[in-house]
C-alpha positions in Angstrom: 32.6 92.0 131.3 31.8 95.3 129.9 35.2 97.0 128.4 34.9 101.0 129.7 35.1 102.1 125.7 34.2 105.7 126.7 36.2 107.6 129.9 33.2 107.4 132.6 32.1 110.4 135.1 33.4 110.1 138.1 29.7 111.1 139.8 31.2 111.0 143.3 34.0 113.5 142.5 31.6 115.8 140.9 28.9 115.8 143.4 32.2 116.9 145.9 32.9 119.8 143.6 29.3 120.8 143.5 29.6 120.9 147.5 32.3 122.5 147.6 30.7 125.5 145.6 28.1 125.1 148.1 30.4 125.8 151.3 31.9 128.7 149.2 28.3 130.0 148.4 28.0 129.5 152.4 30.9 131.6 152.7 29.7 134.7 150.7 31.9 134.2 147.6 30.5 135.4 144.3 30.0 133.4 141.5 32.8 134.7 139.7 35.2 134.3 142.4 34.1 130.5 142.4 34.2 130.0 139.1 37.7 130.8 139.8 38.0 129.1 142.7 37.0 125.4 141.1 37.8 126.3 137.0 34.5 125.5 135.7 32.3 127.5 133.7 30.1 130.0 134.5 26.7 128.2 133.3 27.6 126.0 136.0 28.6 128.2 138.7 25.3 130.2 138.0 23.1 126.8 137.4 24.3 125.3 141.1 24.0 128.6 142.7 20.4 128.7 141.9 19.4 125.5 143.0 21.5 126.1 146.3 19.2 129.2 146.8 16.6 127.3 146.1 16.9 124.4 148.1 20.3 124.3 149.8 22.8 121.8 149.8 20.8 119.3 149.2 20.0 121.0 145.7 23.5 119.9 144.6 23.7 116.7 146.1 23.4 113.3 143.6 22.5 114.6 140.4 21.7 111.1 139.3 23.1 109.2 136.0 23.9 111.0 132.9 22.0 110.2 130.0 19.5 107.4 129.0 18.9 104.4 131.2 20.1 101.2 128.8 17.3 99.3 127.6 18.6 95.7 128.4 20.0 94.8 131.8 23.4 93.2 132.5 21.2 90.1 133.1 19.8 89.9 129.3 23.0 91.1 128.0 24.4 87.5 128.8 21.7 86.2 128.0 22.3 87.3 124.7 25.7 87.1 124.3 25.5 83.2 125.5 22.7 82.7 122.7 25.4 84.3 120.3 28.1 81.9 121.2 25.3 78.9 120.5 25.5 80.0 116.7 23.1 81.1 113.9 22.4 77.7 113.3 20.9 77.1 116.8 18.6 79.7 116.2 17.1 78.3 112.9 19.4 79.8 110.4 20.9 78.0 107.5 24.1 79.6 107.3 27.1 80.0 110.2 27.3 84.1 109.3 25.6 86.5 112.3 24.4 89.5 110.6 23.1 92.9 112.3 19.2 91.6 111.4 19.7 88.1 112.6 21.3 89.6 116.4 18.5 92.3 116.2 15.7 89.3 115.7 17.6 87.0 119.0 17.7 90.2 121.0 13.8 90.9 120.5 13.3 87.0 120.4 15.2 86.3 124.1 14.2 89.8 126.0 11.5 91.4 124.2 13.5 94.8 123.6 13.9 95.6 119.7 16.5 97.8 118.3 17.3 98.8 114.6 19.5 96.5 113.0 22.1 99.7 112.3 22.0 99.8 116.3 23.2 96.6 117.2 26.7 97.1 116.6 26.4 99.5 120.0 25.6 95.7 122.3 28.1 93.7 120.2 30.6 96.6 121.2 29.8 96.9 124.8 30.7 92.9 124.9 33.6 93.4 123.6 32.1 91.2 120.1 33.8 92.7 116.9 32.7 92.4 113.4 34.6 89.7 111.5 34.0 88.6 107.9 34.0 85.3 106.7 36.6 83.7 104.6 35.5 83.1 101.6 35.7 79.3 100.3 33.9 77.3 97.7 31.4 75.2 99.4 32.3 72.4 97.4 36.4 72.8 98.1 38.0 69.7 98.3 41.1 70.1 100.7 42.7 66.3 99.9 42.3 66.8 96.5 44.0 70.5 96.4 46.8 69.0 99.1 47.2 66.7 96.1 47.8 68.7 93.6 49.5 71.1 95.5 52.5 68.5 96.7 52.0 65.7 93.9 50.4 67.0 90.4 51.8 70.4 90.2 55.5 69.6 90.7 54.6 67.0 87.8 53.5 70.0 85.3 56.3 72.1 85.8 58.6 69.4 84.8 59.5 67.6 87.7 62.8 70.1 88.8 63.0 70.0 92.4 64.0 72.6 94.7 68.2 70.5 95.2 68.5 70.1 91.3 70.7 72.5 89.9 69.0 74.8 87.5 69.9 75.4 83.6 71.3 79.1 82.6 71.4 80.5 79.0 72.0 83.4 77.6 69.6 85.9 76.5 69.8 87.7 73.0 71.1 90.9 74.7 73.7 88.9 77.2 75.2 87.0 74.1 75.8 90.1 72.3 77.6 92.1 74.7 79.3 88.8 75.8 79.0 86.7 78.7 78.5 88.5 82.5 
């Protein structure tokens, strides 16, 4: 369900790369000439070649995952979105609007993991939610009685021309005294 927002490492193709340096190290190339050899940097080169001296191919093997392990599981992630689609009003709110505080307090409420309200737009993102704003409308709007006056009492005020009636024409001060068009 996730969209990929951000391009993802390819972890396989880079632990190859690393292995590959590896073989070369094997080989007796320098790091310069594998720096060369696989067009990556020479912080790299120099980083890997160390750990291969250090502990061999196995040194470069499965780095791991890049950066911070996400604080809610896939699990509680639809757990969350699901209490979303059930509405504020479900989770004791008077009004139908979900704000950044009100996901933030669900969030803590359903899994026990709090984030800053400022963060929240990061989980709504990674679900593919987007902000939306509501339309604003009088809460005491009457839609019959402006449907009314809309098709009935308005046509009334402006004189009751309708749109097959032929229209009036005069002249203006300027059009009369240069003549007619």
């Amino acid at each position: 369900m996730t969209r990929q927002s951000r391009r993802e490492r390819d972890f396989e193709a880079l632990e190859k790369r690393r292995l590959k340096a590896a073989r070369l190290f094997e080989r007796g190339k320098s790091q310069a000439e594998v720096v060369c050899a696989l067009g990556v940097s020479r912080a790299s080169v120099s980083r890997w070649h160390r750990r291969w001296r250090e502990q061999g191919r196995a040194g470069l093997q499965g780095a791991g995952r890049a950066g911070r392990k996400p604080k809610l599981t896939r699990t509680q992630l639809s757990q969350v979105e699901q209490a979303l689609l059930q509405g504020p009003l479900a989770h004791g709110y008077a009004t139908l609007l979900w704000t950044l505080p009100r996901i933030a307090a669900v969030i803590a409420t359903l899994t026990g993991v709090t984030y800053h309200p400022g963060h929240v737009w990061r989980i709504l993102r990674a679900m593919e939610w987007s902000a939306q704003r509501p339309e604003p409308r009088a809460k005491e709007r009457d839609d019959e009685a402006i449907d009314h006056w809309r098709t009935r009492r308005w046509p009334q005020r402006k004189g009751g021309h309708s749109a097959e009636a032929p229209g009036s024409s005069t002249w203006t001060k300027a059009a009369s005294r240069n003549g007619p068009p």
